[in-house]
TIVO-2410 file (N, C-alpha, C; in nm, 3 decimals):
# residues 165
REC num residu      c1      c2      c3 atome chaine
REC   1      X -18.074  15.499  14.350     N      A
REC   1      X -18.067  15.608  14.254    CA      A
REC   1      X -17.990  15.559  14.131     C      A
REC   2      X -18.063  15.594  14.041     N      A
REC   2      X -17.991  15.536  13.902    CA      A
REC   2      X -17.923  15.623  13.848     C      A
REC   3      X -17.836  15.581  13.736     N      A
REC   3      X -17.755  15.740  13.677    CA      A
REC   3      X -17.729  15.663  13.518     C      A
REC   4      X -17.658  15.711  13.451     N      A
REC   4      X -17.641  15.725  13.324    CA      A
REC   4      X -17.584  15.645  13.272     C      A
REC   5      X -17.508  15.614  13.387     N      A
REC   5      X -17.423  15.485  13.401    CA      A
REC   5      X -17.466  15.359  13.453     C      A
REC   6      X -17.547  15.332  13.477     N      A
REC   6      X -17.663  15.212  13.548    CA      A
REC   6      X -17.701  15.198  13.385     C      A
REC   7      X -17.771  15.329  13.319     N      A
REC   7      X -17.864  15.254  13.201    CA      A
REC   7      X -17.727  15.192  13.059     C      A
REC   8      X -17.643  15.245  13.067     N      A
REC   8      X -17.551  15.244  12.953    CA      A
REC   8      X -17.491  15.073  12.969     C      A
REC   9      X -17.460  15.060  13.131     N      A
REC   9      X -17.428  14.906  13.114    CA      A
REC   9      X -17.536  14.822  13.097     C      A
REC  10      X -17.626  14.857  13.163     N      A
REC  10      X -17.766  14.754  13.152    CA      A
REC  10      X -17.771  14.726  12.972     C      A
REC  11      X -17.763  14.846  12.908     N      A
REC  11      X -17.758  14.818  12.770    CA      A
REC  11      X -17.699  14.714  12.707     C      A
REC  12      X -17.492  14.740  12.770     N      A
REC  12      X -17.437  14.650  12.684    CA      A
REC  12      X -17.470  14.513  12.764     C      A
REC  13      X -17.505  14.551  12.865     N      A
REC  13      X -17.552  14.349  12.909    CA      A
REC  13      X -17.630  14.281  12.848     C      A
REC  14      X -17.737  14.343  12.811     N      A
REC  14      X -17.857  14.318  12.742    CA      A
REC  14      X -17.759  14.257  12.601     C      A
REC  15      X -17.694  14.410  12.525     N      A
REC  15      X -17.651  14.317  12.407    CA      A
REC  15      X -17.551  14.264  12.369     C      A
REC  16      X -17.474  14.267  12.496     N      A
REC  16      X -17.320  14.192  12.475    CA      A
REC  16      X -17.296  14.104  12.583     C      A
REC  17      X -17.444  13.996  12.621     N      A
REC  17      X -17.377  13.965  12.733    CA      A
REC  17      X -17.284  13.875  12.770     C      A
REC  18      X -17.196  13.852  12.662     N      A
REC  18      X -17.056  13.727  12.652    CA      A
REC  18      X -16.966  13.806  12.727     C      A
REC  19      X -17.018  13.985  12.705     N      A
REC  19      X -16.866  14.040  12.779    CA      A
REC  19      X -16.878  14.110  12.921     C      A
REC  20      X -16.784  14.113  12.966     N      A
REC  20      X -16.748  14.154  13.131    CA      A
REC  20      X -16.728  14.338  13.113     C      A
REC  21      X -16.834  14.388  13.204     N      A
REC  21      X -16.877  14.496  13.140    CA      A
REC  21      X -16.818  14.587  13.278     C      A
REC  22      X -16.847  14.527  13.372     N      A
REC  22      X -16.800  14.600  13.489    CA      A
REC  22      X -16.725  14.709  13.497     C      A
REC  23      X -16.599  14.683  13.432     N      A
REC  23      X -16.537  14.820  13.430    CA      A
REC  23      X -16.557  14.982  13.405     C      A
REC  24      X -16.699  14.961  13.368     N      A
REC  24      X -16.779  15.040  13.302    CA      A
REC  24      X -16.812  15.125  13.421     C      A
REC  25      X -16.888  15.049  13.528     N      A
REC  25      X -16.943  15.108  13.625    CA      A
REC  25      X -16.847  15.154  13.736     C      A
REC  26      X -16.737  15.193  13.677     N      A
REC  26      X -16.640  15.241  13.775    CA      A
REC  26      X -16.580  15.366  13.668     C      A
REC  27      X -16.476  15.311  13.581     N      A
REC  27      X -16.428  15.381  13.502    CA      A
REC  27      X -16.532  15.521  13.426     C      A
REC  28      X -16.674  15.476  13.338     N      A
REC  28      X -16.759  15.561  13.315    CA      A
REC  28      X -16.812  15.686  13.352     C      A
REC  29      X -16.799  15.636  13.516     N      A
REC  29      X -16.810  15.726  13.625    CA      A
REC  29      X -16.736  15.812  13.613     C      A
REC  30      X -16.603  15.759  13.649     N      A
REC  30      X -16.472  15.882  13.672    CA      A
REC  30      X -16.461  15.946  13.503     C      A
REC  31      X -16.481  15.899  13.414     N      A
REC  31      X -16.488  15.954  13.311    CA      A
REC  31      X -16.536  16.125  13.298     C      A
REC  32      X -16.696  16.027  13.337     N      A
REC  32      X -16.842  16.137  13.338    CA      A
REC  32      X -16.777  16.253  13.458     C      A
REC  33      X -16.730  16.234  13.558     N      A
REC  33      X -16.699  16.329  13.706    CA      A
REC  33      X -16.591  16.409  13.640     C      A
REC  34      X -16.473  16.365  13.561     N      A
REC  34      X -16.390  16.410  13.511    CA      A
REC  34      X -16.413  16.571  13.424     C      A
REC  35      X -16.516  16.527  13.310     N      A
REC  35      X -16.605  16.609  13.214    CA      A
REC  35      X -16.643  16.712  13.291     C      A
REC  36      X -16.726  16.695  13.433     N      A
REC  36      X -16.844  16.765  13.469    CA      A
REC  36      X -16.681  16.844  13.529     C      A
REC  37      X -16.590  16.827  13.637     N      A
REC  37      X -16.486  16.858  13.676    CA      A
REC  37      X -16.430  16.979  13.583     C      A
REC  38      X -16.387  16.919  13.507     N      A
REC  38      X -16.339  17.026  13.395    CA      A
REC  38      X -16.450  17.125  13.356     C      A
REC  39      X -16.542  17.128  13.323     N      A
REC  39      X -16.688  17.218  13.280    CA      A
REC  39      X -16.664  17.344  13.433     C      A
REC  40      X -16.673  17.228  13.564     N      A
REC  40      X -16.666  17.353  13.668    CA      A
REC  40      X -16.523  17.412  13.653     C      A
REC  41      X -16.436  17.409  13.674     N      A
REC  41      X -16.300  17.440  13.656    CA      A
REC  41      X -16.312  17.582  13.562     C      A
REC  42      X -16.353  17.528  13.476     N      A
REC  42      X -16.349  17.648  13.310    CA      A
REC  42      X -16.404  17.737  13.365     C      A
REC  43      X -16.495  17.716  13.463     N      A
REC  43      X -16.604  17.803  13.523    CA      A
REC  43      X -16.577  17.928  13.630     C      A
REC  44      X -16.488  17.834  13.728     N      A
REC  44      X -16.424  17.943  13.824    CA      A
REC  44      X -16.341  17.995  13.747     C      A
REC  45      X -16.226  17.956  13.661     N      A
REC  45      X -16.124  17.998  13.621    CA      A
REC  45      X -16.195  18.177  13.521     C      A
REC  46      X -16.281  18.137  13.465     N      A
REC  46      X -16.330  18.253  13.359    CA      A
REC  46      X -16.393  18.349  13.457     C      A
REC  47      X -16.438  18.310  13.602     N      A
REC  47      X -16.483  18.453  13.655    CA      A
REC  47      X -16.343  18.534  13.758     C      A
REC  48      X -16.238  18.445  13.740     N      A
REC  48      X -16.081  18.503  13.746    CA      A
REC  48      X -15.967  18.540  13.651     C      A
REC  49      X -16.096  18.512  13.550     N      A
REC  49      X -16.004  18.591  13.405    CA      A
REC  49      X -15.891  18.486  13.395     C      A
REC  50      X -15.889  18.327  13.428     N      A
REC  50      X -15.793  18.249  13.334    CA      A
REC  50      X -15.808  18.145  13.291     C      A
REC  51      X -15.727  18.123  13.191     N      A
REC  51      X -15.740  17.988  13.144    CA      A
REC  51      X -15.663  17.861  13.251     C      A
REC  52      X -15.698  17.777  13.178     N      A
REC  52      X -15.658  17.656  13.280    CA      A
REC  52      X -15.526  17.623  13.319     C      A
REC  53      X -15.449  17.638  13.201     N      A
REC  53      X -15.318  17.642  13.149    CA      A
REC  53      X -15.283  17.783  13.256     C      A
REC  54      X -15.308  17.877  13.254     N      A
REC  54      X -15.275  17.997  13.304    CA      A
REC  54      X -15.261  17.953  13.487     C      A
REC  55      X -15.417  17.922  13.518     N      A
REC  55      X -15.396  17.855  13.682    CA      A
REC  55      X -15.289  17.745  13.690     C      A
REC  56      X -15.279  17.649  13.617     N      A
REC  56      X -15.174  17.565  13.611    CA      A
REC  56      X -15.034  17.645  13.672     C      A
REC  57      X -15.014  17.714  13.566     N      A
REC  57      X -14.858  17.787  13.583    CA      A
REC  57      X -14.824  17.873  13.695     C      A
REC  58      X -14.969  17.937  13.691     N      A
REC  58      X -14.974  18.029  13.875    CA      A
REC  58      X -14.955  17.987  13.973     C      A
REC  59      X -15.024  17.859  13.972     N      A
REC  59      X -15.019  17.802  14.117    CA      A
REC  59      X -14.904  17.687  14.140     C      A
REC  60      X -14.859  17.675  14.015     N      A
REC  60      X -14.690  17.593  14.003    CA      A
REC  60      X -14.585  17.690  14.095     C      A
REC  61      X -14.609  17.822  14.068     N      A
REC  61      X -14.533  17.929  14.104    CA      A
REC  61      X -14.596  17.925  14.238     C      A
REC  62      X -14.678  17.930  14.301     N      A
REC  62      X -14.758  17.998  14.419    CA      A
REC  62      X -14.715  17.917  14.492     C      A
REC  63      X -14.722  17.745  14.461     N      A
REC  63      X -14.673  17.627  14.567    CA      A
REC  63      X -14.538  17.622  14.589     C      A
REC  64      X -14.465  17.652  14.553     N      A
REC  64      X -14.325  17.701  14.516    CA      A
REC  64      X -14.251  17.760  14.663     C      A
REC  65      X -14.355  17.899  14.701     N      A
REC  65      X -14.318  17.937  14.854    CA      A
REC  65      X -14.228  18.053  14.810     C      A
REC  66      X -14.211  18.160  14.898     N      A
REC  66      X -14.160  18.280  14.859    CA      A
REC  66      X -14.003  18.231  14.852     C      A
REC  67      X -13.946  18.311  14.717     N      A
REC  67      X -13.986  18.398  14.630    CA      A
REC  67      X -14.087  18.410  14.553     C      A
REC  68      X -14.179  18.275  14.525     N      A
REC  68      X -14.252  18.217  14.405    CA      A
REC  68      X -14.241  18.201  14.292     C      A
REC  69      X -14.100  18.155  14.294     N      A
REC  69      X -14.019  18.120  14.101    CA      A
REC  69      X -13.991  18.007  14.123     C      A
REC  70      X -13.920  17.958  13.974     N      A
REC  70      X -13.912  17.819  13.945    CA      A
REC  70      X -13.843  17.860  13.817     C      A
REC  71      X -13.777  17.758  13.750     N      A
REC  71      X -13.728  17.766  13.631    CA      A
REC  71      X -13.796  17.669  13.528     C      A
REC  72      X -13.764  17.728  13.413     N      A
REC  72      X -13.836  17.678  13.323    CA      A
REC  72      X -13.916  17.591  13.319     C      A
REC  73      X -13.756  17.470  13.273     N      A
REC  73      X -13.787  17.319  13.308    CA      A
REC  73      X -13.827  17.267  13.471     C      A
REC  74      X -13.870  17.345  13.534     N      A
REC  74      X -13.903  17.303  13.661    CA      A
REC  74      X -14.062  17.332  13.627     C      A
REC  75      X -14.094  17.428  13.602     N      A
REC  75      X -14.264  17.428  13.520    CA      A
REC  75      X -14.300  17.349  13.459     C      A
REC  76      X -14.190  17.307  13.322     N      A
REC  76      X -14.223  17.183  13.235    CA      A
REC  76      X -14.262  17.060  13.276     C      A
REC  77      X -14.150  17.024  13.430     N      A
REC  77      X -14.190  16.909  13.513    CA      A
REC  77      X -14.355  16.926  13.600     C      A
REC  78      X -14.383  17.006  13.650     N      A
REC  78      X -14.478  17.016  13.697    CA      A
REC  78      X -14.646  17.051  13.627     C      A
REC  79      X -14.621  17.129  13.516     N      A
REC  79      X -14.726  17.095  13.368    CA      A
REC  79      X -14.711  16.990  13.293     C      A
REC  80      X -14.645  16.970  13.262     N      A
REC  80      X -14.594  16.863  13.198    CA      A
REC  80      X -14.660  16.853  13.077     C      A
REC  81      X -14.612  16.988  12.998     N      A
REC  81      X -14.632  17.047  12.824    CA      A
REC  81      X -14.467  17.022  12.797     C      A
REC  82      X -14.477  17.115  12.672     N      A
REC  82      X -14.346  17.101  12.586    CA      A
REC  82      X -14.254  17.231  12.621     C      A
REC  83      X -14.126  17.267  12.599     N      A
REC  83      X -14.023  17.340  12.665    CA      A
REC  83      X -14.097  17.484  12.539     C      A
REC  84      X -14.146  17.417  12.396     N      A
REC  84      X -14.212  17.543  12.338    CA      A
REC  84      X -14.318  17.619  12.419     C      A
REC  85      X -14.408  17.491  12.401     N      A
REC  85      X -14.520  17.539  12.465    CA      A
REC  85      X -14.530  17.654  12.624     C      A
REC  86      X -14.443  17.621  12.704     N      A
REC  86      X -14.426  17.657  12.832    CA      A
REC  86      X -14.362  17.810  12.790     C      A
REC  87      X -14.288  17.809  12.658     N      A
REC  87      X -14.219  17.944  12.628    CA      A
REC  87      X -14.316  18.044  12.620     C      A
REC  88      X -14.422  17.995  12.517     N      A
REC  88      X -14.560  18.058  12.499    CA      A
REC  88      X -14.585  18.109  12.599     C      A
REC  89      X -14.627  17.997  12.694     N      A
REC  89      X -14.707  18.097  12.841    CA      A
REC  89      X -14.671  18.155  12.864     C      A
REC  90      X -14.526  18.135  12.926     N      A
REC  90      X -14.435  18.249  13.017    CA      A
REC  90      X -14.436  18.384  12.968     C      A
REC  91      X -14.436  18.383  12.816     N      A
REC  91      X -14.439  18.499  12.714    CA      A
REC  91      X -14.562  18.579  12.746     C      A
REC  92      X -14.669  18.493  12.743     N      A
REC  92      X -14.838  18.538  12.724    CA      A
REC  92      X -14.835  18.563  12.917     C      A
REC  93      X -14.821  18.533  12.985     N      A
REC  93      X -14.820  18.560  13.150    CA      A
REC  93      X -14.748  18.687  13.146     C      A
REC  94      X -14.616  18.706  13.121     N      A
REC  94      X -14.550  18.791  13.110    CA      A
REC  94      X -14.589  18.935  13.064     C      A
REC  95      X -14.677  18.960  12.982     N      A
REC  95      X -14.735  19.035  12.870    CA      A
REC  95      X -14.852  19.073  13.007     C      A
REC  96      X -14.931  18.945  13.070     N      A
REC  96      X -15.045  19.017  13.137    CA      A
REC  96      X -14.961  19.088  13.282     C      A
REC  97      X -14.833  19.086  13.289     N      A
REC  97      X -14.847  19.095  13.456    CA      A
REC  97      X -14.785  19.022  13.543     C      A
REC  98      X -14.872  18.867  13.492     N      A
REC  98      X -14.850  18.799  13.604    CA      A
REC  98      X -14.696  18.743  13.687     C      A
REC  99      X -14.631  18.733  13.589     N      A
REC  99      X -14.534  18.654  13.625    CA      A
REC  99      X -14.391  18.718  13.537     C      A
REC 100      X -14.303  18.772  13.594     N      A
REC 100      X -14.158  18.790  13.523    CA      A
REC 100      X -14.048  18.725  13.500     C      A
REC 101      X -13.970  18.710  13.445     N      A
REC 101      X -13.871  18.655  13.383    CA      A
REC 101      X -13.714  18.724  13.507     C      A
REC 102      X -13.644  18.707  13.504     N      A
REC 102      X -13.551  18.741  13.584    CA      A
REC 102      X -13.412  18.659  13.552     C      A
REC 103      X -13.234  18.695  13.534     N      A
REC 103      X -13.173  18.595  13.549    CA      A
REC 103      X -13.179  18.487  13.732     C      A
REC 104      X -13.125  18.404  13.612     N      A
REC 104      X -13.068  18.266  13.719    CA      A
REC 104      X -12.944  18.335  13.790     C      A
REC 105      X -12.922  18.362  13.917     N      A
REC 105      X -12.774  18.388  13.954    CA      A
REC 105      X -12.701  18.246  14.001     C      A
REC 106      X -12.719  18.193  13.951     N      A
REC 106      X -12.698  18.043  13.948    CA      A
REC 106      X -12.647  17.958  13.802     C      A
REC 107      X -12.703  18.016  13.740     N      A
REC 107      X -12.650  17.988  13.573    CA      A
REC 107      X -12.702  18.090  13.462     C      A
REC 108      X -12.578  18.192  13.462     N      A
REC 108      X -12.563  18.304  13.318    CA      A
REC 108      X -12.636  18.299  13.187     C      A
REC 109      X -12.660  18.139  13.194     N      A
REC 109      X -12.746  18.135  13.084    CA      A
REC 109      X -12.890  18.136  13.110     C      A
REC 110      X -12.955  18.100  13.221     N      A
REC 110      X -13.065  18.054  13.268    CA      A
REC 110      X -13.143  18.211  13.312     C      A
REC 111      X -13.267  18.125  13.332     N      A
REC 111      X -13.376  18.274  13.381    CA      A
REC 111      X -13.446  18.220  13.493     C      A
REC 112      X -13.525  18.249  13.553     N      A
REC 112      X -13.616  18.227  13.645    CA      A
REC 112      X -13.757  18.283  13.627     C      A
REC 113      X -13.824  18.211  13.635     N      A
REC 113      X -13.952  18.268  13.663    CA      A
REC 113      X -14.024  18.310  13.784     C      A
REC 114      X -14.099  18.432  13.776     N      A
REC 114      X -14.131  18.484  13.924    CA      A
REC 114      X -14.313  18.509  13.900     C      A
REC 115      X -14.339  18.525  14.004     N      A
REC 115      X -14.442  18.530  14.036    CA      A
REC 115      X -14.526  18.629  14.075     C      A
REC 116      X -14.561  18.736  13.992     N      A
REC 116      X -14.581  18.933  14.030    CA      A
REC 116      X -14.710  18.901  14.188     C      A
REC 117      X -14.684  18.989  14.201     N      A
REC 117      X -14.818  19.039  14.323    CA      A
REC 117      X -14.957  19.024  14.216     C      A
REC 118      X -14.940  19.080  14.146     N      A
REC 118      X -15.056  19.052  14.108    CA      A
REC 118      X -15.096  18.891  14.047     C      A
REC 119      X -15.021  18.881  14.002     N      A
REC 119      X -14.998  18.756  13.983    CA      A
REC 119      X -15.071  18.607  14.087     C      A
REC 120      X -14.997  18.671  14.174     N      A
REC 120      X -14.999  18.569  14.349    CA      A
REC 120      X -15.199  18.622  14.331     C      A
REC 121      X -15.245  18.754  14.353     N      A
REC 121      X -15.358  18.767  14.426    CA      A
REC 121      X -15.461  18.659  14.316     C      A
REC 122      X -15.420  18.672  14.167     N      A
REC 122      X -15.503  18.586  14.041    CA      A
REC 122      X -15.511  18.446  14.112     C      A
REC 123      X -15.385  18.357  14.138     N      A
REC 123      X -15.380  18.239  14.166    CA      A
REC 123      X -15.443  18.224  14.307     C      A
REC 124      X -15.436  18.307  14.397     N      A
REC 124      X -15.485  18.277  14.539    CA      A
REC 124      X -15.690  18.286  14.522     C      A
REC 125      X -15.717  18.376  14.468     N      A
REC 125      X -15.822  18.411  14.446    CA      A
REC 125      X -15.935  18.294  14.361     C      A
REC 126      X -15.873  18.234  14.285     N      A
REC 126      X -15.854  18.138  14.185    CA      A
REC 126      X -15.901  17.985  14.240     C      A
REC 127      X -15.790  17.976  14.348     N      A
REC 127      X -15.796  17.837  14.402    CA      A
REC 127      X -15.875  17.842  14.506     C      A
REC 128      X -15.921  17.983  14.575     N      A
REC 128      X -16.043  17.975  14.684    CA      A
REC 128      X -16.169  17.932  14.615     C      A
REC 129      X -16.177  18.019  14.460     N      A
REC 129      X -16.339  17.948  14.373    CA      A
REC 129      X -16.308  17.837  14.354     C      A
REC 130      X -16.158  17.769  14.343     N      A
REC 130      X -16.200  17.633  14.300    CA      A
REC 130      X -16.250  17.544  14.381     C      A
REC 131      X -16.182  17.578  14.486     N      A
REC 131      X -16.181  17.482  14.634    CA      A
REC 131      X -16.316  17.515  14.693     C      A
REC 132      X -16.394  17.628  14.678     N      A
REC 132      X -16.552  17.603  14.714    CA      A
REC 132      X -16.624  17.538  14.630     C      A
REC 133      X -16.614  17.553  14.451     N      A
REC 133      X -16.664  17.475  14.428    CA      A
REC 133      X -16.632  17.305  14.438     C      A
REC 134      X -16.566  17.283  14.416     N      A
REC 134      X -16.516  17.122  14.462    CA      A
REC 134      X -16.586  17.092  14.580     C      A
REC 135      X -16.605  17.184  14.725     N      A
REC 135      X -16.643  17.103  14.842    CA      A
REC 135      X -16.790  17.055  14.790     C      A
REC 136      X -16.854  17.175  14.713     N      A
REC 136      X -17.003  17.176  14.671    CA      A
REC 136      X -17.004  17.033  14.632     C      A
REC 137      X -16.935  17.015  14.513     N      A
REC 137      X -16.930  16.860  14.434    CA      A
REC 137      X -16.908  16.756  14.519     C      A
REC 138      X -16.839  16.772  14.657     N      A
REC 138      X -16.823  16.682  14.694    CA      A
REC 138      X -16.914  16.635  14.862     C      A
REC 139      X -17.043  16.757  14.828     N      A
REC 139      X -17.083  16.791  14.956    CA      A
REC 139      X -17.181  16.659  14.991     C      A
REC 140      X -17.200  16.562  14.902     N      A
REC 140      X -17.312  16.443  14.927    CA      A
REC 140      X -17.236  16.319  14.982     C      A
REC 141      X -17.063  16.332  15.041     N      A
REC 141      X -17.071  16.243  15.032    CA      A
REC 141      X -17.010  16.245  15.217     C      A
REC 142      X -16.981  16.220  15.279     N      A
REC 142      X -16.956  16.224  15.445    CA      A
REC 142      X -16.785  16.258  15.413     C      A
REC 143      X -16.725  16.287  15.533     N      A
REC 143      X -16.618  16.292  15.554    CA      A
REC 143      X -16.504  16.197  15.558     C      A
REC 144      X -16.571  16.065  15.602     N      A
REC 144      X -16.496  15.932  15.565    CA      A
REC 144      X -16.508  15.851  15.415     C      A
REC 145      X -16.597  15.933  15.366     N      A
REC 145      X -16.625  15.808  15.264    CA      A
REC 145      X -16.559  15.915  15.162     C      A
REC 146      X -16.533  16.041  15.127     N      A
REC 146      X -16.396  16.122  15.088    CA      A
REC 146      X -16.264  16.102  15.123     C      A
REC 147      X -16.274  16.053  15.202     N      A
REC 147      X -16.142  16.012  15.235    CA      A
REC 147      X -16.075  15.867  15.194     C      A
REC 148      X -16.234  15.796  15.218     N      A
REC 148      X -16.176  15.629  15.123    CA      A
REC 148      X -16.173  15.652  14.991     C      A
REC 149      X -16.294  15.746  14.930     N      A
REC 149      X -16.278  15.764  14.760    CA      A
REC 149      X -16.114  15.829  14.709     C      A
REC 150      X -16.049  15.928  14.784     N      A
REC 150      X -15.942  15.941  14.781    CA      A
REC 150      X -15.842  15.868  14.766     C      A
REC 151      X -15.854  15.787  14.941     N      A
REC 151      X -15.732  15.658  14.910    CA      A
REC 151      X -15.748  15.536  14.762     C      A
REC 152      X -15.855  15.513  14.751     N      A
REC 152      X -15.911  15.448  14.645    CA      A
REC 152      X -15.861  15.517  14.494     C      A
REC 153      X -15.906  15.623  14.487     N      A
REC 153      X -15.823  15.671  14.349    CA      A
REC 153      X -15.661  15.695  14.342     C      A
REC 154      X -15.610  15.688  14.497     N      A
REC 154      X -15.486  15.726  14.489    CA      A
REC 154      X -15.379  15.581  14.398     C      A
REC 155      X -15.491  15.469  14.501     N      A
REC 155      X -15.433  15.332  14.431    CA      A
REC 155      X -15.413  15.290  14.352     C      A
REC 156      X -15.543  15.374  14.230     N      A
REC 156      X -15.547  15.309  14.064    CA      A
REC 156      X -15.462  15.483  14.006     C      A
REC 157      X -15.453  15.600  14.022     N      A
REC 157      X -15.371  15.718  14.041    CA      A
REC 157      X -15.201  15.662  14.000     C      A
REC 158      X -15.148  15.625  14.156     N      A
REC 158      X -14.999  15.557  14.190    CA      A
REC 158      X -14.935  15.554  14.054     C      A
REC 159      X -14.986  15.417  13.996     N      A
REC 159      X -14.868  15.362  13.876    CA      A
REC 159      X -14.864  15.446  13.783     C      A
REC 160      X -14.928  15.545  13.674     N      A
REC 160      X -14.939  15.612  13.618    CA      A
REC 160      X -14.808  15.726  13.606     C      A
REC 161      X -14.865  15.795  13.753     N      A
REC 161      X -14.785  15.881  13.833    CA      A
REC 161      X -14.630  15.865  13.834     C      A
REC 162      X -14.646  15.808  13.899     N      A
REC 162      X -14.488  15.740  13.906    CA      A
REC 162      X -14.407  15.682  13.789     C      A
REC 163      X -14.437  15.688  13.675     N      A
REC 163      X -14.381  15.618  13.599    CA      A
REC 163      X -14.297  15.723  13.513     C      A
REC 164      X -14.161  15.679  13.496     N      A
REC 164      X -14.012  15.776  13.445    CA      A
REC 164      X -14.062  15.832  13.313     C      A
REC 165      X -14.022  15.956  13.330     N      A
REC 165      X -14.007  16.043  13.153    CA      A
REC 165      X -14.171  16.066  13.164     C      A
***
C-alpha cells in the first residue's frame, strides 16, 4: 500500500539523489498523523463545546484527583503556555462554569484552581470522544504492534521531554 509519503520521497530521490532522504519516511509520517490527529481532536472537542486549550486545562485539573485543583503555576507546568496566557483561561473557564478560583490556605497570596461539577462532567465526557476516536485511528494496527509503535515513539519522545525549563 502506497501513501503520500512513498510518492513525495520517490520524488526527492529521483531529484536529489546525492541526498539521504530517509528521514522522510518516518518523520513525514508522524508529521502527516500529527495534522490528521489534531483535525480529529478539534472534532470531538467542538461536539463538547471546547477548545483544545480548554480540554488541556480540564483534564490538567481532572488528573489531579479529588479535590481537582492545582495552582496556577502548576497548570503552567503542565500546559506549558505563559503565566499571562494561563490568566486568560482561568478567567475565560471561570466565566463558563467550569472551573473556580479559590484561596491557597497555604499561601495568603496564592489561589487555587478548582474544578466545578460541571466542569469534571465537560472533561470526562470529552476524553471518552477522544479515546473512541483514537482507538478508531488506531484500529488497523494489532495490539502488539501499538504497543511497539508506542515504545518506539517513546524513545525518539524521551530527550525532548525531559529536557530543563
Amino acid at each position: 500500500m502506497e501513501d503520500e509519503v512513498d510518492r513525495l520521497v520517490s520524488a526527492w530521490r529521483r531529484e536529489r539523489p546525492d541526498l539521504d532522504v530517509e528521514p522522510l519516511e518516518v518523520l513525514s509520517r508522524v508529521s502527516r498523523l500529527a495534522r490528521h490527529l489534531d483535525r480529529a481532536r478539534r472534532l470531538v472537542f467542538a461536539e463538547h463545546q471546547l477548545e483544545p486549550w480548554e480540554f488541556d486545562v480540564l483534564t490538567s485539573l481532572r488528573r489531579a484527583g479529588d479535590p481537582y485543583q492545582l495552582s496556577p503555576g502548576q497548570l503552567l507546568t503542565q500546559t506549558l503556555v505563559t503565566s499571562g496566557t494561563m490568566t486568560n483561561r482561568i478567567d475565560r473557564l471561570a466565566k463558563r462554569g467550569l472551573v473556580e478560583r479559590l484561596p491557597d490556605p497555604n499561601d495568603r497570596r496564592g489561589v487555587l484552581v478548582r474544578l466545578t461539577a460541571e466542569g469534571r462532567d465537560h472533561a470526562d465526557e470529552a476524553l471518552a470522544g477522544l479515546l473512541a476516536q483514537e482507538r478508531a485511528i488506531l484500529a488497523r494496527l494489532p495490539g502488539g504492534q501499538r504497543r511497539e509503535l508506542a515504545d518506539l515513539l517513546r524513545q525518539l519522545t524521551a530527550p525532548f521531554d525531559n529536557v530543563p525549563g
